[in-house]
C-alpha positions in Angstrom: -34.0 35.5 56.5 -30.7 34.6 57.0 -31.6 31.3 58.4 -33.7 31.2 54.8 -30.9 32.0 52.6 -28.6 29.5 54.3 -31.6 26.8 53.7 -31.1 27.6 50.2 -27.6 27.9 49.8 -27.4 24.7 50.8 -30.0 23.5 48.5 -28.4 25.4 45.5 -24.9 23.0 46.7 -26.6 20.0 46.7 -27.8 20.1 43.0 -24.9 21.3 41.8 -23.3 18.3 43.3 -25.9 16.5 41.8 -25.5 17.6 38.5 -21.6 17.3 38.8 -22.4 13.4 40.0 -24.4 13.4 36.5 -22.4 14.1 34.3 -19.3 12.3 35.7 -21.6 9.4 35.7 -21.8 9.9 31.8 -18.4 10.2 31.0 -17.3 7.5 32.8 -20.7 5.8 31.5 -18.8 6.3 27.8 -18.0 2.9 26.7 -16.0 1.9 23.1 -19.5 1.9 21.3 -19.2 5.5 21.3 -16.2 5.7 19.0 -16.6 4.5 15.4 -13.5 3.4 13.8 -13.3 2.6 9.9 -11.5 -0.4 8.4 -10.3 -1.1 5.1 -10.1 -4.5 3.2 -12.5 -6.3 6.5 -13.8 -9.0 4.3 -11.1 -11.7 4.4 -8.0 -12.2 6.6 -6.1 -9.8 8.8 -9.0 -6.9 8.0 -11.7 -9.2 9.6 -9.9 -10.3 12.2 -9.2 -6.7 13.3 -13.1 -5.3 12.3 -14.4 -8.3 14.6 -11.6 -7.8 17.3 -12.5 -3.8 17.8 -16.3 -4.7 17.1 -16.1 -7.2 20.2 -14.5 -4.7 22.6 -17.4 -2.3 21.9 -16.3 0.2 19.5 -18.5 0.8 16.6 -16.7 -0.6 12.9 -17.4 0.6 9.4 -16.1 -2.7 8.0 -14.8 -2.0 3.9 -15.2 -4.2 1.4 -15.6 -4.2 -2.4 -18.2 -7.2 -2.7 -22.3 -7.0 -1.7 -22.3 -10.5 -0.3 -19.5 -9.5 2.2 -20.8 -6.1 3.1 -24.4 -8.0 3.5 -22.5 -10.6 5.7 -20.4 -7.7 8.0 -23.5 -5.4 8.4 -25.0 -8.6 9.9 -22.6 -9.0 13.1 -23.2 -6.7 16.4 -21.4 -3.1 15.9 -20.7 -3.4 12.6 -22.0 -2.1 9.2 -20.3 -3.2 6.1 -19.3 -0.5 3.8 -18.9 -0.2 -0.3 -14.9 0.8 -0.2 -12.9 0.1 -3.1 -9.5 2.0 -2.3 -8.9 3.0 -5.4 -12.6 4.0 -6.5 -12.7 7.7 -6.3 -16.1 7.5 -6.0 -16.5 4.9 -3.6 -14.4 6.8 -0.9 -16.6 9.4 -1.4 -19.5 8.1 -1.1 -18.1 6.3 2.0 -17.2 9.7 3.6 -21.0 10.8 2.9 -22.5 7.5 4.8 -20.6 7.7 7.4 -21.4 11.7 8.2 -24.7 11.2 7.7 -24.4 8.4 10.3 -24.1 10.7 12.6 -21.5 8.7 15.1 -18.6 10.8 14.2 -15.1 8.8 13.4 -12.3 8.0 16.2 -10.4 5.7 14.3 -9.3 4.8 10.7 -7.1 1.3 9.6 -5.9 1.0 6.6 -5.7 -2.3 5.9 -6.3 -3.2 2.3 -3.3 -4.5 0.4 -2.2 -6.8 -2.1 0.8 -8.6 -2.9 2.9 -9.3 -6.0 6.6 -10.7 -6.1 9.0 -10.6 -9.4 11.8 -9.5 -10.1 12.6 -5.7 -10.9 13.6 -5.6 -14.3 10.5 -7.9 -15.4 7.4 -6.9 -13.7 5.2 -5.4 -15.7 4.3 -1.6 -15.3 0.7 -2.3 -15.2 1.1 -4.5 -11.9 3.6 -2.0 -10.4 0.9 0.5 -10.8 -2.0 -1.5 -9.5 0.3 -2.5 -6.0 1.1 1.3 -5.6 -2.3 2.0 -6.5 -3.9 -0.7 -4.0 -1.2 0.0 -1.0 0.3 3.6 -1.1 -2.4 5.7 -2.9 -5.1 4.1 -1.3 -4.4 5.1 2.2 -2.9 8.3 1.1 -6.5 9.1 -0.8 -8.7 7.6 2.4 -6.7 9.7 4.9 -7.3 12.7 3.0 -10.6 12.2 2.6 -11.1 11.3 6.1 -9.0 13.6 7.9 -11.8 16.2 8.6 -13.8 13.6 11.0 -10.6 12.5 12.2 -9.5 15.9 13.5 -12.7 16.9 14.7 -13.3 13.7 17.1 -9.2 14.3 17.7 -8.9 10.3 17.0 -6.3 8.0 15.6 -4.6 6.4 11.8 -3.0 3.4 11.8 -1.8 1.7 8.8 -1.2 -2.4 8.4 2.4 -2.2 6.6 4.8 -5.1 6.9 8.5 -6.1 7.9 9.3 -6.9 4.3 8.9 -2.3 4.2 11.5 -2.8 6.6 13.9 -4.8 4.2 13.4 -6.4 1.0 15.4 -9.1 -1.0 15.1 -11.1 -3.9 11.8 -10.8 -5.8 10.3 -8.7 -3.4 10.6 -5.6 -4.5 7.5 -4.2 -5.6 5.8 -5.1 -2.9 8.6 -4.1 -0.5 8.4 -0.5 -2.3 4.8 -0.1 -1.7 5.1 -0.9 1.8 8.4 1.1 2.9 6.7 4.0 1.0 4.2 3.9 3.7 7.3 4.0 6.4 8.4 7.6 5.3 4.4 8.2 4.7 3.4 7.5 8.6 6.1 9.5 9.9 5.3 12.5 8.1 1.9 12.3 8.8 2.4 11.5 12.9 4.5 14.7 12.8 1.9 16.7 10.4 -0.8 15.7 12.6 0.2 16.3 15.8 -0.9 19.2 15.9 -4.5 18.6 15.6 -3.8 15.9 18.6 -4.2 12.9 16.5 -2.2 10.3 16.8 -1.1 8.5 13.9 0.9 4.8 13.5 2.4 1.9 11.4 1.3 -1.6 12.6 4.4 -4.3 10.7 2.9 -7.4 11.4 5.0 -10.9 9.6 4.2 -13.7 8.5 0.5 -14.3 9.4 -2.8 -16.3 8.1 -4.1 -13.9 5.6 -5.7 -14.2 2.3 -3.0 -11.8 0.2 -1.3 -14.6 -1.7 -4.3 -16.4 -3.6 -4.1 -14.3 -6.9 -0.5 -14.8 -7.0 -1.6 -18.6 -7.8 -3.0 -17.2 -11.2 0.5 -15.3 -11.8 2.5 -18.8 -11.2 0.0 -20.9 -13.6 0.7 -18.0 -16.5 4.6 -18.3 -15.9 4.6 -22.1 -16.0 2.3 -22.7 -19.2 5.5 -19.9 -20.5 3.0 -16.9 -21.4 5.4 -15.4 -19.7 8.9 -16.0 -20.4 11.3 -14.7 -17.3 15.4 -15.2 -16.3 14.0 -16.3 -12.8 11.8 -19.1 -13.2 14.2 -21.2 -10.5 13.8 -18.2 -7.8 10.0 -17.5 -8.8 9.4 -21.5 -8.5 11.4 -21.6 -5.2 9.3 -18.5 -3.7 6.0 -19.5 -4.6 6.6 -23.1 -2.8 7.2 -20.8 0.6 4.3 -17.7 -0.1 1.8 -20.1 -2.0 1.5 -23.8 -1.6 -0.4 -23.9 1.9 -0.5 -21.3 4.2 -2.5 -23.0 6.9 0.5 -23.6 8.8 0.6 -19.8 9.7 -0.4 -18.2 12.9 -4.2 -16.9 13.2 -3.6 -12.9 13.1 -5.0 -12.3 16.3 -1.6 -10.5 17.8 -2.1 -7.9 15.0 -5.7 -7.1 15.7 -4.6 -6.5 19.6 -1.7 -4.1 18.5 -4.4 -2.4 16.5 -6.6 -2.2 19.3 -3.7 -1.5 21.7 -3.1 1.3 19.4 -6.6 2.5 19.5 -7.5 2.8 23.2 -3.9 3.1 24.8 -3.3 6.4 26.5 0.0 5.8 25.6 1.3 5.1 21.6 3.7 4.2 19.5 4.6 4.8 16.0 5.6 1.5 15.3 4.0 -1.5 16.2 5.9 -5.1 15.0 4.1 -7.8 15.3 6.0 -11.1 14.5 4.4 -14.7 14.9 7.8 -16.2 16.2 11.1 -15.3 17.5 12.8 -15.7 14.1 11.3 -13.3 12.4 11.3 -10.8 14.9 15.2 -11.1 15.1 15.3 -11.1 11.2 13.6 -7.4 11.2 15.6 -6.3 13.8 19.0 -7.3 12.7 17.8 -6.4 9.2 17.2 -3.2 10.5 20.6 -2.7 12.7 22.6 -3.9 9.6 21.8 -0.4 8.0 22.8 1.7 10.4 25.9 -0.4 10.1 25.9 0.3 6.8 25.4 4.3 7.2 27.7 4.8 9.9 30.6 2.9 8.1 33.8 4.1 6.4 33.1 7.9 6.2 34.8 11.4 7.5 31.8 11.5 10.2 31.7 7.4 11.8 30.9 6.9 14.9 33.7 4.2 17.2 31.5 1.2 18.1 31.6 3.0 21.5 30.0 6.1 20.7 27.4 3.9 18.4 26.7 1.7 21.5 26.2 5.2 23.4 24.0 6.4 21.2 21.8 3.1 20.7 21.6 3.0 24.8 20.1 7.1 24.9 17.6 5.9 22.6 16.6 3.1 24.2 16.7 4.7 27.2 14.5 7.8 25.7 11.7 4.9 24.3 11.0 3.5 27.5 10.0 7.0 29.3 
């Protein structure tokens, strides 16, 4: 008897171990496909490049777009499934949020990519066009993360939103589209620190200047201001701009770098909040020193300055702090 109940002790151990080996085998089995990640504004530009870049390392993309031809074309490419998703269509969001529970696959991921751009000065642009870039670029994501966040807790998964270094700093003529996107610098904080409670992680991506498709309805804008349809006290700094954002932007880097931070973002054990992603050394420096110049700013000529000592001090914790 005793020699019996050692027999099956023994046999009890061995598919126990067996079952353990099972299972292990199917987490480690879990590969990206398993993960479904939604991406705004994948038809064109920046958006594709990041829906095909996630889709290629194996996780599964909902790929948004607003036209039938371009979510026929997206549902036709491996882990991929175009979706109707107008940002600022109530219903579409919806209706998105209802295809993709009924999917079945869950949601990991969500990028906020769609945008739009529109330069003029403050005291011209039109209310109409401020409220269609706020619309397009602020409410948009707020209105898609809201809808969203339900799958997003539940699968405890990850936001990121494609903002700029122009919502870093802005300048002449850029201010409404500057606005939209630093609105979504004080938005992604907020929510990183609301949302890490649920264990979600949540983050900015600020790429530069990159290929992308956000400038051609600006070409409209110009051709109304120079047939005077529309008279403005800039037409000099409007002409001068339009040369640089306009006339060919072949020239520019392919946006690869800031689908890679997107899908550093998504698989890294480790995050950031902010990921800048600048084609060339100049740019980079620009944001930076930008950046540096207003804490110059706020620190200066008031009861509570800091020496340049103490401000060098403080700039080395930090930086000492980030790398941890």
């Amino acid at each position: 008897m005793p020699h019996c109940i050692r027999i099956l002790t023994l046999l009890s151990l061995i598919l126990l171990s067996g079952a353990s080996a099972i299972v292990f085998a199917q987490e480690a089995g879990k590969s990206n496909s398993t993960r479904a990640i939604l991406v705004t504004g994948a038809s064109s530009g920046i958006g594709k490049q990041i829906a095909h870049t996630l889709a290629e390392e194996g996780y599964f993309v909902y790929a948004g777009a607003r036209k039938q031809k371009d979510i026929t074309a997206l549902s036709q490419l491996p882990n991929m499934q175009g979706v109707r998703l107008d940002v600022t269509k109530d219903s579409d969001i919806s209706s998105a949020v209802k295809l993709i529970e009924k999917e079945g696959r869950g949601l990991f991921g969500l990028v906020n990519n769609a945008g739009v751009f529109i330069y003029d000065p403050l005291i011209e642009v039109s209310e109409e066009d401020m409220q269609f870039i706020n619309d397009v670029n602020v409410m948009g994501p707020y209105k898609v993360n809201k809808a969203f966040a339900p799958l997003i807790i539940k699968s405890r998964g990850r936001i990121t939103t494609i903002g700029s270094i122009s919502g870093l700093f802005s300048g002449r003529l850029f201010g409404p589209y500057s606005m939209s996107k630093h609105s979504m610098e004080a938005y992604t904080e907020a929510l990183a620190a609301e949302m890490e409670k649920f264990e979600v992680k949540v983050s900015i991506v600020e790429p530069g200047n990159f290929r992308s498709n956000i400038m051609k309805n600006m070409e409209k804008r110009l051709h109304s201001i120079r047939q005077g349809q529309r008279p403005t006290q800039y037409q000099k700094e409007i002409e001068k701009l339009a040369s640089f954002v306009i006339s060919d932007r072949s020239h520019h880097a392919e946006p690869t770098p800031v689908a890679n931070a997107v899908l550093n973002f998504m698989s890294a054990d480790k995050t950031k909040l902010r990921y800048m992603v600048t084609p060339n050394q100049r740019e980079a420096n620009l944001a930076i020193k930008r950046s540096l110049q207003k804490v110059i700013e706020l620190n200066q000529d008031h009861e509570f300055s800091l020496n340049d000592e103490s401000l060098v001090e403080m700039l080395r914790e930090l930086m000492a702090k980030a790398r941890k």
